[in-house]
C-alpha atoms as a printed R data frame, in Angstrom:
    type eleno elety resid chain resno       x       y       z
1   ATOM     1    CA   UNK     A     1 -75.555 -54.609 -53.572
2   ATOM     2    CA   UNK     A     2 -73.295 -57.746 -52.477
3   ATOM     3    CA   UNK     A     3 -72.588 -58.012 -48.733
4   ATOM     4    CA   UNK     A     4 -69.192 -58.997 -48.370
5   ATOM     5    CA   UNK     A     5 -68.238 -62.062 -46.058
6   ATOM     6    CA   UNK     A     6 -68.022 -61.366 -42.675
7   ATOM     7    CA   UNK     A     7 -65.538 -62.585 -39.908
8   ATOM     8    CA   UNK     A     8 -67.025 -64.448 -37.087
9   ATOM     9    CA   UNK     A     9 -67.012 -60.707 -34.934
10  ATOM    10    CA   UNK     A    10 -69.355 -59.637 -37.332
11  ATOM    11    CA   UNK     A    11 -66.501 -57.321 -39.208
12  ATOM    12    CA   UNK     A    12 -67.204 -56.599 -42.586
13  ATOM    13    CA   UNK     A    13 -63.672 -58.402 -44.167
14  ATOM    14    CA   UNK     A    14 -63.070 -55.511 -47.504
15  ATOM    15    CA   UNK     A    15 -61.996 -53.416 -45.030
16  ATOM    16    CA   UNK     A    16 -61.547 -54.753 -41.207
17  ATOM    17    CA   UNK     A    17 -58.276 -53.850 -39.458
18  ATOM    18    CA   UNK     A    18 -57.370 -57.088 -38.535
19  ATOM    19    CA   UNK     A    19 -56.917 -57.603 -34.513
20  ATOM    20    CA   UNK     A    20 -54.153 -59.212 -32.569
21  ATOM    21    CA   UNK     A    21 -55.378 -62.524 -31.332
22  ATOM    22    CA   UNK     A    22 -53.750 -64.147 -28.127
23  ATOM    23    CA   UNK     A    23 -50.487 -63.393 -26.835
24  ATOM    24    CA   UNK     A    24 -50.046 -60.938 -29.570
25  ATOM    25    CA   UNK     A    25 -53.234 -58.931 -28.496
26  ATOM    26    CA   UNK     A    26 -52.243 -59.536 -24.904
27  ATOM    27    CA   UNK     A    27 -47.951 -57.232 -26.640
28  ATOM    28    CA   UNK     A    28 -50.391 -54.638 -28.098
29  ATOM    29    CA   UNK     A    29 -52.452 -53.671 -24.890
30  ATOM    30    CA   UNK     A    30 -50.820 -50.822 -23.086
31  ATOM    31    CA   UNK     A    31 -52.531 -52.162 -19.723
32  ATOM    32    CA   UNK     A    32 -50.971 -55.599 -20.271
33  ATOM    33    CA   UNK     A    33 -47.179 -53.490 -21.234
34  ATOM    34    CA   UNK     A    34 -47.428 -51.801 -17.440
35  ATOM    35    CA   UNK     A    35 -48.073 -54.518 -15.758
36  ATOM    36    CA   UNK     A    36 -45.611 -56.449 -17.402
37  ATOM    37    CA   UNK     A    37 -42.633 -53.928 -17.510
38  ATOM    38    CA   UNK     A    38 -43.486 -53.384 -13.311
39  ATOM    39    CA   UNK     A    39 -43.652 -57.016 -13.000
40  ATOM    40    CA   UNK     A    40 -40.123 -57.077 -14.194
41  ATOM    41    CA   UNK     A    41 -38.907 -54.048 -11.997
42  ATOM    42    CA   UNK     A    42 -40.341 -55.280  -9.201
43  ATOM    43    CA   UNK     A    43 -38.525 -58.709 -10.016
44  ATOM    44    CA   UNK     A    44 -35.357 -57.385 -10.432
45  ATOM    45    CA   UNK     A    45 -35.625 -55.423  -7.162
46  ATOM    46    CA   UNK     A    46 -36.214 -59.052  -5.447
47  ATOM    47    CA   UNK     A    47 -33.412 -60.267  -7.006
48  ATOM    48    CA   UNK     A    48 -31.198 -57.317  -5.480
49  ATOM    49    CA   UNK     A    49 -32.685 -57.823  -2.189
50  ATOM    50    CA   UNK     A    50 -32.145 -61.795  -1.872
51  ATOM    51    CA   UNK     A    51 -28.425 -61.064  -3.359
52  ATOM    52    CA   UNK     A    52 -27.847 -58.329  -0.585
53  ATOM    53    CA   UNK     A    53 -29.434 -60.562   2.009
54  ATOM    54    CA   UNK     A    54 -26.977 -63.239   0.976
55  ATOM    55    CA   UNK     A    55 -24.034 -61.241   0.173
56  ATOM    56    CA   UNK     A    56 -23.740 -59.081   3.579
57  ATOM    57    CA   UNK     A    57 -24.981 -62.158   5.626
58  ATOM    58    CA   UNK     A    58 -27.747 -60.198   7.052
59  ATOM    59    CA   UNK     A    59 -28.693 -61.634  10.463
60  ATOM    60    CA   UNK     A    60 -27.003 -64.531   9.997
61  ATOM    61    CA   UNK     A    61 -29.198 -65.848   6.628
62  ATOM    62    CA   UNK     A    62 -26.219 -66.951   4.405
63  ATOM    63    CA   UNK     A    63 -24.404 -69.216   7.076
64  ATOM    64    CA   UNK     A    64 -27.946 -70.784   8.129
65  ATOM    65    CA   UNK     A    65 -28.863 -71.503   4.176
66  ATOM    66    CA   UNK     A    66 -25.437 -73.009   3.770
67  ATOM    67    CA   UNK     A    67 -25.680 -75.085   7.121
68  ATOM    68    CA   UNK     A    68 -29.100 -76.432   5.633
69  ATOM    69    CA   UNK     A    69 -29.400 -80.022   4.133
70  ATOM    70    CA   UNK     A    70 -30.653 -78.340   0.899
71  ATOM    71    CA   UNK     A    71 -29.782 -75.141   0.656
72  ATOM    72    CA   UNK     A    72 -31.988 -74.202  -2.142
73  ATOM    73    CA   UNK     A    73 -35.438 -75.147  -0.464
74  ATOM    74    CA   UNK     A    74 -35.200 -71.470   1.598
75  ATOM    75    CA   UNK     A    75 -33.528 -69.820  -1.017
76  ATOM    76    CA   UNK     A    76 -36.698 -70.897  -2.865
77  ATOM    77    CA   UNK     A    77 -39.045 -69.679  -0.491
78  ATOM    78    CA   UNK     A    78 -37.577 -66.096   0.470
79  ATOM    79    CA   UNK     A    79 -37.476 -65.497  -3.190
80  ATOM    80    CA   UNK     A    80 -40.860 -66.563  -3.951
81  ATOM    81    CA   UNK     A    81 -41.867 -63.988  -0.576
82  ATOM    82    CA   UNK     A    82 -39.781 -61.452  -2.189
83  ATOM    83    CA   UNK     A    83 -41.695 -61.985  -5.418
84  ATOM    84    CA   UNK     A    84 -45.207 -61.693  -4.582
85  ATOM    85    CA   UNK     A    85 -44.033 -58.723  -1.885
86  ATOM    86    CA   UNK     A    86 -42.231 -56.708  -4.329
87  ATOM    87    CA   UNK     A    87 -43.974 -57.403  -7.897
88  ATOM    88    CA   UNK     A    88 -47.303 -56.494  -6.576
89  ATOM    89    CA   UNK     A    89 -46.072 -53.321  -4.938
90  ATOM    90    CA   UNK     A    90 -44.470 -52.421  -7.986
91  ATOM    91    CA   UNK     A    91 -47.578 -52.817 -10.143
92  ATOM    92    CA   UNK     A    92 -49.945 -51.817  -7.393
93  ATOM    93    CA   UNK     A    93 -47.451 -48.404  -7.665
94  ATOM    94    CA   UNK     A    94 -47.958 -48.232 -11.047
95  ATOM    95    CA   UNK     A    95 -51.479 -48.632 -11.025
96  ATOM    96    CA   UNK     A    96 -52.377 -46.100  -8.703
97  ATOM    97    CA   UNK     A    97 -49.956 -43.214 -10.808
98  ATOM    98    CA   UNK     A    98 -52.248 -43.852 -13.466
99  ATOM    99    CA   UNK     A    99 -54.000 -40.416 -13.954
100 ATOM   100    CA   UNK     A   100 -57.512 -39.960 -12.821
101 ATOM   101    CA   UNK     A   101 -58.581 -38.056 -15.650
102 ATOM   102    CA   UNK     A   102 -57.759 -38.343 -19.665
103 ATOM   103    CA   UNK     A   103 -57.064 -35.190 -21.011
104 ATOM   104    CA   UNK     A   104 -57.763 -36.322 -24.902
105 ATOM   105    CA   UNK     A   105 -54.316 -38.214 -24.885
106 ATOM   106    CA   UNK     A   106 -56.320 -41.806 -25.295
107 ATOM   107    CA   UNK     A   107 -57.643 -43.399 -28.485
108 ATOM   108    CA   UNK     A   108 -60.804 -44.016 -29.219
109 ATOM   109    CA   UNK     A   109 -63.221 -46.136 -27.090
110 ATOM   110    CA   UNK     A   110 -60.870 -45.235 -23.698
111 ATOM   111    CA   UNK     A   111 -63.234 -43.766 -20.809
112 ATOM   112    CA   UNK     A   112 -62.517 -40.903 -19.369
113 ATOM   113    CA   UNK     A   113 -62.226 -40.688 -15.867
114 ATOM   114    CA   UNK     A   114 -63.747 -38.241 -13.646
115 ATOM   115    CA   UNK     A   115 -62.455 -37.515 -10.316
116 ATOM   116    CA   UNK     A   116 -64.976 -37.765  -7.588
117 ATOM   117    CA   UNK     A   117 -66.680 -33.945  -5.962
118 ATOM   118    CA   UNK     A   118 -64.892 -32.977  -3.100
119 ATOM   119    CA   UNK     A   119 -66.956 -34.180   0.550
120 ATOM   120    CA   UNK     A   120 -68.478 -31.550   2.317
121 ATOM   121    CA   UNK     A   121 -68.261 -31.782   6.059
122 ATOM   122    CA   UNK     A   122 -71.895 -31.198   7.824
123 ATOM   123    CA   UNK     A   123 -73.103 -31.429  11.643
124 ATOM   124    CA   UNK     A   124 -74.782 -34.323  12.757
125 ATOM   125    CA   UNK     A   125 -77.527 -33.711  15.462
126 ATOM   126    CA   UNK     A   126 -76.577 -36.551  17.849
127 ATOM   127    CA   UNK     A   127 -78.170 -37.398  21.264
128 ATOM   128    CA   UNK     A   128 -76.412 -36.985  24.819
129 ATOM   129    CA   UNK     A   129 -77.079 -39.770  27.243
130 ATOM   130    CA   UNK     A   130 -76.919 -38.503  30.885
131 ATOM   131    CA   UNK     A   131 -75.600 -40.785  33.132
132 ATOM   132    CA   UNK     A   132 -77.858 -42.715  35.248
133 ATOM   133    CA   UNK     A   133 -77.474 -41.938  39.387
134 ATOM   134    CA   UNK     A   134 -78.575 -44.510  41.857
């Protein structure tokens, strides 16, 4: 019996499945495709709420960033605020909708999830201190 080469995973190469390697494997991970897709929601929401900021002069904003020397240095900030703000509230979102258990709709090698036993309430025996009279 021959042993056929191997890969450097240790994957027998007559019949190995060959894996996505970098950004490619990075496309085929469902994880990686949430994030991403509410990364771009929550980018296009920022967008929208810089435009409207700008647009209806809210408080003022537009005439001060037009008044400014460079106009684009607080542009650049309130975006970048609006960025961090609003993508990670859109993925945090999306993270936490993830269900807590997997009903058999994973492939193979996903863990199952197990929601944690409901807390039972008990008495606690707890000391009175009487206060002191002089």
């Amino acid at each position: 019996m021959t042993a056929g080469f191997q890969d450097g995973n240790g994957i027998d190469g007559r019949n190995a499945v060959p894996r996505p390697h970098g950004i490619a494997w990075l496309a085929a991970s469902p994880f990686f495709r949430l994030l991403a897709i509410n990364w771009l929601i929550g980018a296009f929401v920022a967008t929208m709420v810089l435009g409207g900021l700008l647009w209806f002069d809210t408080g003022g904003l537009r005439s001060l960033v037009l008044a400014s020397d460079q106009p684009w240095q607080p542009v650049l900030l309130l975006f970048a605020g609006l960025m961090i703000t609003l993508c990670s509230a859109a993925m945090g979102a999306a993270i936490m909708a993830l269900p807590a258990t997997d009903e058999g709709t994973g492939g193979p090698g996903r863990r199952v999830h197990r929601a944690m036993p409901a807390l039972v309430a008990r008495p606690a025996a707890v000391p009175v201190r009487l206060p002191r009279h002089r």
